[in-house]
C-alpha positions as CSV (number, residue, x, y, z in Angstrom):
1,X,42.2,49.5,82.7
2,X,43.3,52.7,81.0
3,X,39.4,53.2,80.1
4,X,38.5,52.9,84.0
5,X,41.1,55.6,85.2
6,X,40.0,57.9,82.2
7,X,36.3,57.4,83.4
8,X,37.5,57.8,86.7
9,X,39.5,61.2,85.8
10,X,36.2,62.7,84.3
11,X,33.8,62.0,86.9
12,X,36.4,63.5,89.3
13,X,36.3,67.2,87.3
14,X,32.9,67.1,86.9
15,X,30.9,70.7,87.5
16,X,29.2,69.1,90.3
17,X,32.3,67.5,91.9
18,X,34.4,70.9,91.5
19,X,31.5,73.0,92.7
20,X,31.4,71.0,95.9
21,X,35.4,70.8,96.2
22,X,35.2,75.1,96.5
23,X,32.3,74.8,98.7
24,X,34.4,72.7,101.1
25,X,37.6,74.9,100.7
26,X,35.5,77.8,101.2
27,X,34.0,76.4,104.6
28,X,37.1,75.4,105.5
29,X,38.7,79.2,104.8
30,X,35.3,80.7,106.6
31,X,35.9,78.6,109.9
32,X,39.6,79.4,109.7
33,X,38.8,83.0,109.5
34,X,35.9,83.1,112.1
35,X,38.6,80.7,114.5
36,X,41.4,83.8,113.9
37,X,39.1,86.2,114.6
38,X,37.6,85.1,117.8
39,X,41.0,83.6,119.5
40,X,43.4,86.2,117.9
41,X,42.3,88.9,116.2
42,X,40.0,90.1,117.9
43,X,41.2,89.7,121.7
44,X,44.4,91.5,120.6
45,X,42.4,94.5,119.7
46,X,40.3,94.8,122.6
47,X,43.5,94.6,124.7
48,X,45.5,97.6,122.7
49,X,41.7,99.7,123.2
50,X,41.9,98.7,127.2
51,X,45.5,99.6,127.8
52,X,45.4,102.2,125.5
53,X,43.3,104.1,128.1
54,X,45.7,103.5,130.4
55,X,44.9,100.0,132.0
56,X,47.2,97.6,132.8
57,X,47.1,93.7,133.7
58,X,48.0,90.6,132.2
59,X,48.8,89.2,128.6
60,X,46.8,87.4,126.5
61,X,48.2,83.6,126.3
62,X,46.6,82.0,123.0
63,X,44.1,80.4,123.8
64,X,43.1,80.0,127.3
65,X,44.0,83.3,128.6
66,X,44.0,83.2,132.5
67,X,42.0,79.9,132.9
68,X,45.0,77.6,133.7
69,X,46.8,80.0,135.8
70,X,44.0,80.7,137.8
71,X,43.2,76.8,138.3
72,X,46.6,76.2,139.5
73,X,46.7,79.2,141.9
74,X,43.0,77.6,143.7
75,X,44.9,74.0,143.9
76,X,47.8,75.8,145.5
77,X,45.9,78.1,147.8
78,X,43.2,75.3,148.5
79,X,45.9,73.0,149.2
80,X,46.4,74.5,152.9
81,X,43.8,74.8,155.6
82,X,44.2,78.9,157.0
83,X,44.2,79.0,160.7
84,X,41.6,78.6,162.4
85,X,39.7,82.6,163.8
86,X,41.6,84.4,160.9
87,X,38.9,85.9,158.5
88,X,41.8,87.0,155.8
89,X,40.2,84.9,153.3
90,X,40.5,87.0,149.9
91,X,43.7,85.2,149.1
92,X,42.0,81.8,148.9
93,X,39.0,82.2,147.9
94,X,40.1,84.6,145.3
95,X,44.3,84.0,144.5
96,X,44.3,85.4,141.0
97,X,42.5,88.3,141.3
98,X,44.1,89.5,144.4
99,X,47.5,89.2,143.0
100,X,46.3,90.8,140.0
101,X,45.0,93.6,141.7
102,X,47.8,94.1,143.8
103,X,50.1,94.3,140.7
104,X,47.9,96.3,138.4
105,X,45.7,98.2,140.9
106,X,42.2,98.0,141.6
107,X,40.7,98.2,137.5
108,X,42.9,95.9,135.1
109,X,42.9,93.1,133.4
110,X,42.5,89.2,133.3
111,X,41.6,86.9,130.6
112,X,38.6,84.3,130.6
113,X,39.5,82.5,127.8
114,X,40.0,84.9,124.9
115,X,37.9,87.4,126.5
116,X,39.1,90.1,128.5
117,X,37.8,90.3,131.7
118,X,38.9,93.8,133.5
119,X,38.3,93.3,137.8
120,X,36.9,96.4,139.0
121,X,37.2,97.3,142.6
122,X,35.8,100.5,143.3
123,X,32.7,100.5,145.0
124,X,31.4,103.9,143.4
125,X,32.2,102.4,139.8
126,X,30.5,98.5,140.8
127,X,27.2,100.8,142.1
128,X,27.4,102.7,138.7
129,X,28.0,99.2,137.0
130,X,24.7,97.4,138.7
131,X,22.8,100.5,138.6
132,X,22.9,100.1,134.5
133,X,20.7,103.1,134.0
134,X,20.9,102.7,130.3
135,X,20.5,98.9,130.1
136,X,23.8,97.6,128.0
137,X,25.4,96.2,130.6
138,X,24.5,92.6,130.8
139,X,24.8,89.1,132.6
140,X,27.7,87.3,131.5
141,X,26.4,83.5,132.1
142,X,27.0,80.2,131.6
143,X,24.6,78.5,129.3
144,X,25.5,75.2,130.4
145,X,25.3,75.8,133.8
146,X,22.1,77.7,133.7
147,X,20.2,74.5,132.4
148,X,21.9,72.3,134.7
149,X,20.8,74.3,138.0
150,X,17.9,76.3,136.8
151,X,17.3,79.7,134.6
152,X,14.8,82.0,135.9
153,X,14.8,85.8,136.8
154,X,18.5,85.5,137.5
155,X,19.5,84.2,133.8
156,X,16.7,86.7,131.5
157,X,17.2,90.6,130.2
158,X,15.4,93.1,128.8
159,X,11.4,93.2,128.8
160,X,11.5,89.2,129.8
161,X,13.3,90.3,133.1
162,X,10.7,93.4,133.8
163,X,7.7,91.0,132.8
164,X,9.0,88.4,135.7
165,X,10.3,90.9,138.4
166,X,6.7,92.7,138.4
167,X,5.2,89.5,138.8
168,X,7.3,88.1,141.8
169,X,8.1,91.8,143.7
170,X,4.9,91.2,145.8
171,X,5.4,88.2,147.2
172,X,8.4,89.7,148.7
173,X,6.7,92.7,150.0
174,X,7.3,92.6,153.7
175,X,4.0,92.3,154.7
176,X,3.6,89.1,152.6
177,X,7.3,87.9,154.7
178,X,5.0,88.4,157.8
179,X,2.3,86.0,156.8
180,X,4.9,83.2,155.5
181,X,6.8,82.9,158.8
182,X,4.7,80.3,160.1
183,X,5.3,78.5,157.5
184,X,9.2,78.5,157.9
185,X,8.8,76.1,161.0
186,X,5.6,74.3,159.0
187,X,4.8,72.3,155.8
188,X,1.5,73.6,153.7
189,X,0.0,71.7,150.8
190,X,-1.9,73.6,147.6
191,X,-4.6,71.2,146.0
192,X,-6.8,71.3,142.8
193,X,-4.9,75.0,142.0
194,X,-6.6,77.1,144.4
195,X,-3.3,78.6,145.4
196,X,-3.6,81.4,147.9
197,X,-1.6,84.7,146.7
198,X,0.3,85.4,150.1
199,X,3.3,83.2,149.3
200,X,5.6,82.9,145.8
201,X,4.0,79.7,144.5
202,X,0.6,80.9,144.8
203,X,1.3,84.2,142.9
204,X,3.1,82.1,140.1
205,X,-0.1,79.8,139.9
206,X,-2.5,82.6,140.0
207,X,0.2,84.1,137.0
208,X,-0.3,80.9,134.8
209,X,-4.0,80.5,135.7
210,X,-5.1,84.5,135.1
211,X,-4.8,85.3,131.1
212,X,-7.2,88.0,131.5
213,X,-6.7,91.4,129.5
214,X,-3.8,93.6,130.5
215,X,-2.9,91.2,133.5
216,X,1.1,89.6,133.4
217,X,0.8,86.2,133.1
218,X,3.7,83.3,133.1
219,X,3.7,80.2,131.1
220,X,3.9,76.4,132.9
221,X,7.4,76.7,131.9
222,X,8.1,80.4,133.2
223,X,6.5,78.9,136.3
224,X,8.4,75.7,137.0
225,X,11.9,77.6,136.2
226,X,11.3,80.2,138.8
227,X,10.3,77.6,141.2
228,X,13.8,75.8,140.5
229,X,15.7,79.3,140.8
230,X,14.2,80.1,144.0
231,X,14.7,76.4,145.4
232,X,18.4,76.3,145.1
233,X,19.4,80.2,145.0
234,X,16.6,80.5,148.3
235,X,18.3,77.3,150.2
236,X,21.6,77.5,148.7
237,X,21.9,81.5,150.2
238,X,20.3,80.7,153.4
239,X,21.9,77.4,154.4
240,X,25.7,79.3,153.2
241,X,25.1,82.3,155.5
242,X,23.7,80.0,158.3
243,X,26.8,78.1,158.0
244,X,29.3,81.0,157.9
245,X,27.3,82.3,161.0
246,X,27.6,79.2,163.5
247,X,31.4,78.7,162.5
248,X,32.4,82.6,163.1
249,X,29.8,82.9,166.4
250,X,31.9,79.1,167.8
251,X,35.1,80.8,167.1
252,X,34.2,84.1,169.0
253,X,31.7,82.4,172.1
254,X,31.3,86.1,173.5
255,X,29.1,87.2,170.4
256,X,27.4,83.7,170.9
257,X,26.8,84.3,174.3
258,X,25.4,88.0,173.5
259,X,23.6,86.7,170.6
260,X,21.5,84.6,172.8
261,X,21.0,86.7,175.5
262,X,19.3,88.8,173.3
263,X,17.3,86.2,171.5
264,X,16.1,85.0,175.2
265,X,15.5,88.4,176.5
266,X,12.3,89.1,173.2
267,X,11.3,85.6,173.1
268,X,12.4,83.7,176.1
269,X,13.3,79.9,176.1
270,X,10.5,78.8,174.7
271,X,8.4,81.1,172.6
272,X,8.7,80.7,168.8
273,X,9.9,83.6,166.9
274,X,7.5,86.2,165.2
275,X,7.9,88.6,162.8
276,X,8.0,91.7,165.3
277,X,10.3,90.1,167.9
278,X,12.6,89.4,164.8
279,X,12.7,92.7,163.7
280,X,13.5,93.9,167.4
281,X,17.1,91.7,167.2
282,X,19.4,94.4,166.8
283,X,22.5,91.9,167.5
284,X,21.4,89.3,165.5
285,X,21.0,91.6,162.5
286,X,24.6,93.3,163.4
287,X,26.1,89.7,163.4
288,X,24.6,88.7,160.2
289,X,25.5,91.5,158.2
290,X,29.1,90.7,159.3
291,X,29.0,87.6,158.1
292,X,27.6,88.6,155.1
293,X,30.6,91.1,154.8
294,X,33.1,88.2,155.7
295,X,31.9,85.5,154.0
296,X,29.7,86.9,151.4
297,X,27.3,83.9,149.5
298,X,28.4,84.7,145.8
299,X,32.6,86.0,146.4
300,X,31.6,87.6,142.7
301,X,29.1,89.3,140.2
302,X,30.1,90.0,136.7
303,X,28.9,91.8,133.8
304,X,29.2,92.4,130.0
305,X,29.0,95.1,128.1
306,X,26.9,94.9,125.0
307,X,28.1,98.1,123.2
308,X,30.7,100.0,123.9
309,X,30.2,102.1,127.2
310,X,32.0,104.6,129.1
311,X,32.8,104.1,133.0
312,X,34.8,106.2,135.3
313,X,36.7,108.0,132.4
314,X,37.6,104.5,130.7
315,X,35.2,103.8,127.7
316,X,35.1,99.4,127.7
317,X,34.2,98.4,124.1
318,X,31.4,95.3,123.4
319,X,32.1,92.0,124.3
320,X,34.3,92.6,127.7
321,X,33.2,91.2,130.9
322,X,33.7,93.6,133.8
323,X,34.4,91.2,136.8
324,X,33.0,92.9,140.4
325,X,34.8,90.7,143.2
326,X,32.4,91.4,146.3
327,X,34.8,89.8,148.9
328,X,37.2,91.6,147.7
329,X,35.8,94.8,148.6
330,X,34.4,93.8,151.5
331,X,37.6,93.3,152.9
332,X,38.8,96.7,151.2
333,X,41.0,98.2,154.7
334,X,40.2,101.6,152.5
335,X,37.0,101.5,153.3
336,X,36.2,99.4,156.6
337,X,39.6,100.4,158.1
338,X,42.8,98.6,159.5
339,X,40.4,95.9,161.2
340,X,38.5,95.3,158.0
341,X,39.6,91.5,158.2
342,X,38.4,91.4,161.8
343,X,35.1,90.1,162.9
344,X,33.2,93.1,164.5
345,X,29.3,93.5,164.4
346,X,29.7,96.6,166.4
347,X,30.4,98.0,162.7
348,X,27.2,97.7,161.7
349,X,25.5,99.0,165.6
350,X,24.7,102.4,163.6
351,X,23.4,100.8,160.5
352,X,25.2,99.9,157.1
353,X,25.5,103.9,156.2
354,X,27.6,104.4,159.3
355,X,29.7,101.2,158.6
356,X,30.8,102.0,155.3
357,X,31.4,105.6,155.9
358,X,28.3,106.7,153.5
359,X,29.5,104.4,150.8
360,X,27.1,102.0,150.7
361,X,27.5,100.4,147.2
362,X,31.2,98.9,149.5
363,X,28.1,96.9,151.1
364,X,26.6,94.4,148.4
365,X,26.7,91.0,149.8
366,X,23.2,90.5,147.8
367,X,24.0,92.7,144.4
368,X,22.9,96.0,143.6
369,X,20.6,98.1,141.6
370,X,17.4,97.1,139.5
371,X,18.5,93.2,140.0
372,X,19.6,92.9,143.8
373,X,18.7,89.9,145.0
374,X,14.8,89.8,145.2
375,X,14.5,87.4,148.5
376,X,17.7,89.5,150.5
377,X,14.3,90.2,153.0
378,X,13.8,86.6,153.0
379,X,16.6,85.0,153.3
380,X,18.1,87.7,156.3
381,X,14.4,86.9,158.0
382,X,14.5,83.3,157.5
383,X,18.7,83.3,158.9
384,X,17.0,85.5,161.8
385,X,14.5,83.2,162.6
386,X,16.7,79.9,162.2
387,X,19.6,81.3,164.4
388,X,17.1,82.4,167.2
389,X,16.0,78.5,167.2
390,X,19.5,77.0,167.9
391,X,20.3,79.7,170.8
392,X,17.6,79.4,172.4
393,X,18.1,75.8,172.4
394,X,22.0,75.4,171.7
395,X,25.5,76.1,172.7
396,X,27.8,74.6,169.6
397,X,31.3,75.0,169.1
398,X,33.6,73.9,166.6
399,X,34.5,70.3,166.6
400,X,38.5,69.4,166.9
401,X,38.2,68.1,163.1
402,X,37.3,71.7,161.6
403,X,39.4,72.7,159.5
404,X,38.8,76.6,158.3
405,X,38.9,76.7,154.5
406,X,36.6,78.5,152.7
407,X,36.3,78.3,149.0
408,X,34.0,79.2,146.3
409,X,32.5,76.1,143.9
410,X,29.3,78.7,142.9
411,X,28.8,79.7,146.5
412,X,31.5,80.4,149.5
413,X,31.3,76.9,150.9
414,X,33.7,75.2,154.0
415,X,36.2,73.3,152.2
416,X,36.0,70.9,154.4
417,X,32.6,71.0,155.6
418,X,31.5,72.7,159.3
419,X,31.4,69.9,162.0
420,X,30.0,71.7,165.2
421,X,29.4,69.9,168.5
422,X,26.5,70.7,169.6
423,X,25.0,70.9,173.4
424,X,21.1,71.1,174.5
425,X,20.9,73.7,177.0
């Protein structure tokens, strides 16, 4: 017996066994280290550089930051309906960041998890932001939920982003709009690859087909995530703002009943809508911008910083995610005034310019800069074209069951979902 434990003993402080004992306890010490680091350390100092420069917001709670506080404050504002015609709707859609910015002012500081995330609400400082003239300020995304809807343009940087932009500006071009409308109201079929270059997918075959010198070209790959981007960010924008648009034109009938008058006085009761008649509905276009303003698609853009980089006077070191809440300036009384939580298209009768006082960058329902959204033309001439259908056809009106609460779950949706009844004229 005492043989076995000596035998036992030896094997146990052999060179071997000890060298991979330290490797373990240094693994161990590395991960413990790298753990402190990323959920202590280092969130502690980015918070003294912040509010060092004069910035003020909340604490740092180890290790979630804001994340629970703000998930309680959406159960508790999504828990009751708002009544129904009010269009105050920051404070649901948006809880913690209104009360944060109401407490700190409009540039402090939240926490996504152990990184700081400083809500900026100044529209001059969100246009310099977007603008990202030098390049370092970057998407902040989530991996996760990239692959599960789709990656695409919206999800690459740098020379990938360039490469893919070039290649799907055209088909955006306004004269390539005009010769997709009739395919809005129509179904089209592309055999054997001989796509034809006046819509997106052809362009994105003739891309993977053409490897020819000097000419941009996309992989199979490239090709079937762009068609998955533009699927669900295409419908998902469209069928949001149409939605927004038939709930706030049932709750005020008078802009319904002056939206269609003007719709039936370019294309009558029966004539389908063209590209020029479109571009003549001055109404139409007021109502939707306002319900773009209102209700904006995304409620929020966000970027991060990939070195440190100076801003309005405050320099915002790497790694911080600078949070741009878009309804939240939208309904900014500072800049659209004491009815800024009113529905009025007569805003926007003198353009976007007069609207916003000159401040256009208080305007960005579809982003700003080198990455606005590339189909805004296409998805405010396929809304055009889609509203100009259902009043030249319908009177609708909010069913008794509505209930108004809007909420974000990746786009501004009806909690509840929009029942509308519906009459044939």
């Amino acid at each position: 017996m005492d043989d076995v434990v000596a035998a036992a003993a030896a094997a146990s402080a052999s060179p071997w066994s000890l060298m991979l004992q330290g490797l373990l306890a240094m693994l161990v010490v590395w991960g413990a280290y790298r753990a402190t680091e990323a959920w202590w350390l280092l969130p502690r100092r980015l918070d003294r550089l912040l509010r060092a420069q004069g910035l003020s917001g909340t604490a740092y709670r180890f290790p979630a930051g804001d994340l629970q506080e703000n998930a309680r404050l959406n159960d508790e504002a999504w828990s009751r309906p708002m009544k129904s015609g009010c269009h105050d709707v920051t404070p649901r859609v948006m809880p913690h960041f209104v009360n944060t910015v109401k407490e700190h002012g409009n540039i402090c500081i939240t926490w996504f998890g152990s990184i700081p995330r400083v809500i900026i609400t100044e529209a001059d400082l969100v246009r310099d932001i977007l603008s990202n003239k030098v390049g370092h300020f970057e998407k902040f995304t989530n991996k996760r939920l990239g692959k599960l809807l789709c990656l695409g343009l919206i999800s690459y940087e740098g020379e990938k982003w360039a490469k893919h932009r070039r290649i799907l500006n055209p088909a955006f071009h306004v004269e390539k709009l005009k010769r997709m409308l009739p395919a809005f109201s129509a179904c089209c079929a592309i055999e054997n690859g001989e796509a034809s270059g006046n819509d997106l997918l052809g362009l994105l075959l003739q891309s993977n087909m053409d490897s020819g010198k000097g000419r941009l070209r996309m992989s199979t790959e490239d090709v079937i995530e762009e068609c998955k981007l533009f699927y669900f960010a295409g419908m998902e924008t469209t069928s949001v703002l149409l939605t927004w648009t038939l709930v706030v034109l049932s709750m005020h009938p008078e802009w319904q009943d002056r939206a269609r008058a003007e719709v039936l006085s370019v294309f009558g009761w029966d004539e389908k809508p063209d590209f020029n008649g479109l571009s003549r509905l001055k109404m139409v276009t007021m109502i939707l911008y306002e319900v773009l303003r209102l209700y904006p698609p995304a409620a929020s853009l966000n970027r991060r910083t990939s070195k440190d980089m100076e801003i309005g006077g405050i320099t915002y070191p790497a790694g911080v995610i600078l949070e741009l809440p878009i309804i939240i300036i939208h309904h900014n009384t500072d800049v659209w005034g004491k009815d800024a939580h009113e529905f009025k298209p007569e805003r926007f009768a003198d353009g976007i310019s007069k609207a916003t006082k000159d401040d256009q960058s208080a305007y960005f329902p579809f982003g700003w800069g080198p990455r606005i959204c590339i189909g805004q033309n296409f998805s405010l001439l396929e809304a055009k074209m889609a509203l100009s259908m259902i009043l030249q056809r319908f009177e609708f009106h909010l069913s008794p069951s509505y209930t108004h609460a809007p909420y974000t779950i990746i786009t501004l949706h009806p909690q509840h979902g929009a029942p509308i009844i519906v009459k044939k004229i």
